[in-house]
C-alpha positions in Angstrom: 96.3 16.5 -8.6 95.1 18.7 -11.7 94.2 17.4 -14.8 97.8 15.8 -16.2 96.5 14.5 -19.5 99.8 14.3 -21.1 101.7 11.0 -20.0 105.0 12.3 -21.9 106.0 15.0 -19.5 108.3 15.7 -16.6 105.8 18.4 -15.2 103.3 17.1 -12.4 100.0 19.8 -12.4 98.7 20.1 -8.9 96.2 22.5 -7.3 96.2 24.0 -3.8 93.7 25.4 -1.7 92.9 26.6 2.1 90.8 28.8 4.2 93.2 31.3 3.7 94.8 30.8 0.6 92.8 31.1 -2.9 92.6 28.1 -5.8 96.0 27.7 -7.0 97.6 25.9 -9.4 101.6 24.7 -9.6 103.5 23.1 -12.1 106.4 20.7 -10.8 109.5 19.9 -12.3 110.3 15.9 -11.5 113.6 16.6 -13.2 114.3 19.0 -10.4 115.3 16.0 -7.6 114.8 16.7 -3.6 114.3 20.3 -4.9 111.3 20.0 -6.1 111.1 23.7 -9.0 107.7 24.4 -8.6 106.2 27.0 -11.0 102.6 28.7 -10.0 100.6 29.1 -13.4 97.4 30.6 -12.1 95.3 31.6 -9.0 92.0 32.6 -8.6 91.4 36.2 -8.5 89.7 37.4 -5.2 88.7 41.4 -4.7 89.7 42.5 -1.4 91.9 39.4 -0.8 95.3 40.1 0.7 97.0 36.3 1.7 99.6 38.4 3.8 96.4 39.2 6.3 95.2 35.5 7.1 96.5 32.3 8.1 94.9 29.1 9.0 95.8 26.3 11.8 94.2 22.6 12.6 93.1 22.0 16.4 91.8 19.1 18.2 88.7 19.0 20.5 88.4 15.6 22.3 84.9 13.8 21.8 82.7 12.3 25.1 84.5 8.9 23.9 87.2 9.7 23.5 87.8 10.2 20.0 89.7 13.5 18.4 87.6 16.0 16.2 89.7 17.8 13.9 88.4 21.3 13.4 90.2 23.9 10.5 90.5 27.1 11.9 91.0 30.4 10.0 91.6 34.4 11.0 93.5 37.3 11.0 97.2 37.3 11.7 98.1 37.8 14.8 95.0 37.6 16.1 96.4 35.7 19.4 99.2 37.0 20.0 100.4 38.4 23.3 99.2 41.8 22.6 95.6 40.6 22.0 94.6 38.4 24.8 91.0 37.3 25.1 88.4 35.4 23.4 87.6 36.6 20.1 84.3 36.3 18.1 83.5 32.8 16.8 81.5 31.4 13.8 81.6 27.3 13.8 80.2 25.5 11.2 79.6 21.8 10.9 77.6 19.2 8.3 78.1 16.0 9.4 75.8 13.1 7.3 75.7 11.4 4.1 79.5 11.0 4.5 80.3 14.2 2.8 83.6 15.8 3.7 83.7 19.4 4.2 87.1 20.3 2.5 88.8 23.3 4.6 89.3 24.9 1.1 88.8 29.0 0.3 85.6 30.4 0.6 85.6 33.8 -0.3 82.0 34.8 1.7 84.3 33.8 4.9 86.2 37.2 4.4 83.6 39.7 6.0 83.7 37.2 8.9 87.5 37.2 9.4 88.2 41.2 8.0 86.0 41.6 11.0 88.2 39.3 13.4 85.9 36.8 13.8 87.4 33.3 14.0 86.4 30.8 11.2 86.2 27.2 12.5 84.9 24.2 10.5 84.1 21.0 12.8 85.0 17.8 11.0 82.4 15.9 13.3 81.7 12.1 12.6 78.6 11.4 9.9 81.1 13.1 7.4 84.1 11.5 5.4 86.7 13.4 6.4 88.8 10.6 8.3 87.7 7.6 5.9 84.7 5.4 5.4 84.4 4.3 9.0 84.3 7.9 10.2 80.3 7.5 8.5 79.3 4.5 8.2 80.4 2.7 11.7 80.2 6.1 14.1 78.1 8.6 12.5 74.6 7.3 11.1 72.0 4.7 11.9 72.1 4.0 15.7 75.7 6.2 16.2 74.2 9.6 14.7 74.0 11.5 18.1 78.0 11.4 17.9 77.6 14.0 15.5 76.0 16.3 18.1 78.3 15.5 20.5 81.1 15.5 18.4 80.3 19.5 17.3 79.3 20.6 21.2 82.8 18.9 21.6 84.2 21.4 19.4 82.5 24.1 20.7 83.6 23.4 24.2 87.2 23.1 23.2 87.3 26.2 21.4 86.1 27.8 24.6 88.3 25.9 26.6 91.4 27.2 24.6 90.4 30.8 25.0 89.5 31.0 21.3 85.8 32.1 22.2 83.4 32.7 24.6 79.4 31.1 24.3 78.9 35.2 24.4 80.4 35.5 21.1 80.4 31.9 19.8 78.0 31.6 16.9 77.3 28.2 15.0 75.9 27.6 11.4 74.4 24.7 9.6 72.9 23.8 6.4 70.2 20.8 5.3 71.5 17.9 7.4 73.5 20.3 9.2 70.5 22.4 9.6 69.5 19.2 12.0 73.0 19.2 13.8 72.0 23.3 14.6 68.5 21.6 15.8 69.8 19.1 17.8 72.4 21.1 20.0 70.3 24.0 20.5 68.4 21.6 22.3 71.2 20.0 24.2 73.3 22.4 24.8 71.4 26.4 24.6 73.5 27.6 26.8 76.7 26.9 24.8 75.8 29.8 21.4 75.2 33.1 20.9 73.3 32.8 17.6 72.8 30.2 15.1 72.1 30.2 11.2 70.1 27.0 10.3 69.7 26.9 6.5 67.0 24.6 5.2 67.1 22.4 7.8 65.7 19.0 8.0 64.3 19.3 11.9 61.3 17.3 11.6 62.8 13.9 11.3 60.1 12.2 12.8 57.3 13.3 10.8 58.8 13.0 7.8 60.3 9.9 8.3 57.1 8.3 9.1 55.9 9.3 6.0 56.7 7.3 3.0 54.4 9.4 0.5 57.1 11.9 0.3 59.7 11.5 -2.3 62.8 10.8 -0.2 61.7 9.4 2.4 62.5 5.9 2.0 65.9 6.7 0.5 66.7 8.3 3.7 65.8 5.3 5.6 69.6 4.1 4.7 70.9 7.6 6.6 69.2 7.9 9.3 67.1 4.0 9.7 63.5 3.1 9.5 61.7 4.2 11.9 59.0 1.5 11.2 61.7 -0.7 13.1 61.3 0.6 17.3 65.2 0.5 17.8 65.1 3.7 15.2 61.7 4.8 16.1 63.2 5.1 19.9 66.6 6.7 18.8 65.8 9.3 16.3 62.9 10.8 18.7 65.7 10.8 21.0 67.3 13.6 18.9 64.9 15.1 16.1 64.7 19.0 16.5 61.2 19.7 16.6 60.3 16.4 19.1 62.8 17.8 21.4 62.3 21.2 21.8 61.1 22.6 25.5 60.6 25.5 27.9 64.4 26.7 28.0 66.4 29.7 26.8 67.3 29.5 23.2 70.1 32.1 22.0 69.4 34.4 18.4 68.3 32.1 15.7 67.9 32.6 11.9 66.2 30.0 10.3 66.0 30.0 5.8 63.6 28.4 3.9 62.8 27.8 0.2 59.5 27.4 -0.4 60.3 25.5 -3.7 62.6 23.7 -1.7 62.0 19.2 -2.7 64.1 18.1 0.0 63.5 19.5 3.0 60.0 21.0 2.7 59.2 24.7 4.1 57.1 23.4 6.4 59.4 22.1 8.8 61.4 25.3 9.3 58.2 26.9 9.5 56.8 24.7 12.1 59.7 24.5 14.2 59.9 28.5 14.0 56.9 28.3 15.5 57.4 26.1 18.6 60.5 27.8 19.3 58.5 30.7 19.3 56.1 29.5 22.0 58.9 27.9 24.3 61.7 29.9 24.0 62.1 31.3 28.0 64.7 33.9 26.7 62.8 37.1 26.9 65.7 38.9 25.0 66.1 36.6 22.1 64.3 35.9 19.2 63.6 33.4 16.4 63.3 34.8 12.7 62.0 33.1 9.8 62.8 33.8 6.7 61.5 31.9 3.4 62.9 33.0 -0.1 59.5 32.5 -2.6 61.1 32.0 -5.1 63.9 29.7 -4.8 64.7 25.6 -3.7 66.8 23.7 -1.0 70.1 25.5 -2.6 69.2 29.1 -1.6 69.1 31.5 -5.1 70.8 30.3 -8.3 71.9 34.0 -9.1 74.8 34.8 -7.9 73.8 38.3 -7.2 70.7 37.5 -5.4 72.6 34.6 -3.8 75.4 37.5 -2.3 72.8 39.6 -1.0 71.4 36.1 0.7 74.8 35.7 2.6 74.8 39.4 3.4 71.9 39.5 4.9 72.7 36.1 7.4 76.0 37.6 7.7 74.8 40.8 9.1 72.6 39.0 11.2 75.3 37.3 12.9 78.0 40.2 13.1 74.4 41.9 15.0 74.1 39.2 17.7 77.9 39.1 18.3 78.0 43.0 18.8 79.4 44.5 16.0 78.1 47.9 14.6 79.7 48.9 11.5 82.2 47.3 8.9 85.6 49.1 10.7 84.6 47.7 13.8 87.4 44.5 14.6 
């Protein structure tokens, strides 16, 4: 619901969104019965946006125990239809902690992904909010956080299970605490990506945890547990990034860093760069690091700067997955 500050009215404001369908705002007519008059008084103007091109869908991928992951999913029309069978190029993106919900609402730096054909997936995996409070707090933190991972390499699965994608085109992306999702399935499942974007991502858990002189640390204690106490010692090792990391193939990886950054500090990225670096047994792959000097743990605060930011992951991606120029579907 919109902002309805009049209480004298018969028009209800409300305000739509999707992945493929800008900000937009209705007014309803309650006098209107079963009918329902709705009105659209604005909606948010996108260059290059054409909401004849796209449409978006809900799928299911089926969790280790059990339990159904929703996942939003977003392309091209038609792109599986009859006439164009065969996986298609896949970016999945997940979060997962703090209970934070991420809303399948328009994003309009998805649109060089799906103009491109790529298929847009977001994995509602359990840490977020996104199917109430017990979707967080009772199966996705403390000693139920590896769900999470299992819960996204669920989706993953699924998507290539339904013919949406292939793990030769599937590539994944994460940001902070989803920066430690990317971690933590890399190292369970490497064989399962093509490439993966971690943004700032908090991959030394046990380090930092351990270390109450930083800032946050003890306020993260009620995310992720105290590792002071061995039952959370044990489990976290069990999936921190950087503890977990060995001699196996990794796929493409592009990991961002702010060296301003007060949350997750540039050292772990950096460090974990590193070690992949060393024990990464795919000849053919790499592992880049990139730290922008000048900004913090939200990437840059310009909006031009922060454009040319997702252009350059972007292109990054569309590399790894095999595309050559911006005609190329």
């Amino acid at each position: 619901l919109k902002g309805n500050r009049e209480a004298d009215t018969h028009w209800l404001r409300v305000e739509y969104s999707s992945l493929s369908t800008p900000r937009t705002v209705f007014d309803i007519d309650l006098r209107s019965g079963i009918d329902r008059k709705m009105e659209r008084v604005w909606q948010q103007t996108v260059p290059g946006w054409n909401g004849s091109r796209y449409e978006s869908r809900r799928l299911f991928a089926t969790a280790p125990d059990g339990r159904k992951i929703p996942m939003s999913v977003s392309h091209v029309k038609g792109a599986f239809d009859a006439e164009q069978p065969g996986p298609r190029p896949c970016m999945l993106y997940g979060y997962g902690s703090y209970g934070h919900s991420i809303e399948p609402q328009f994003d309009e730096s998805i649109l060089p992904y799906l103009d491109r054909g790529v298929v847009y997936v977001i994995a509602h995996v359990r840490g977020g909010g996104e199917l109430g409070n017990a979707w967080y707090e009772s199966e996705g933190k403390y000693l139920n956080k590896r769900n999470t991972f299992s819960d996204f390499i669920a989706c993953a699965e699924a998507l290539v299970e339904h013919g949406v994608t292939s793990p030769d085109i599937l590539a994944i992306e994460g940001r902070s605490a989803g920066g430690l999702l990317m971690g933590s399935v890399l190292n369970m499942r490497p064989d399962l990506f093509r490439v993966v974007v971690a943004g700032v991502p908090f991959v030394d858990v046990m380090n930092t945890m351990c270390d109450p002189s930083i800032p946050l640390t003890t306020l993260e204690w009620t995310e992720w547990g105290n590792p002071n106490e061995w039952k959370y010692f044990d489990y976290m090792l069990s999936y921190s990034p950087y503890d977990n990391v060995r001699r196996i193939p990794y796929p493409d990886i592009l990991i961002l860093a702010g060296l301003h950054d007060p949350r997750v500090g540039y050292w772990e990225p950096a460090k974990w760069a590193s070690k992949l670096r060393v024990h990464n047994s795919n000849p053919s792959t790499k592992t880049l690091l990139k730290v922008d000097l000048d900004s913090g743990h939200f990437s840059a605060s310009d909006r031009y700067r922060h454009k040319k930011q997702k252009a350059f992951e972007q292109a990054f991606v569309l590399d790894k997955l095999g595309f050559m120029s911006a005609s190329e579907l």
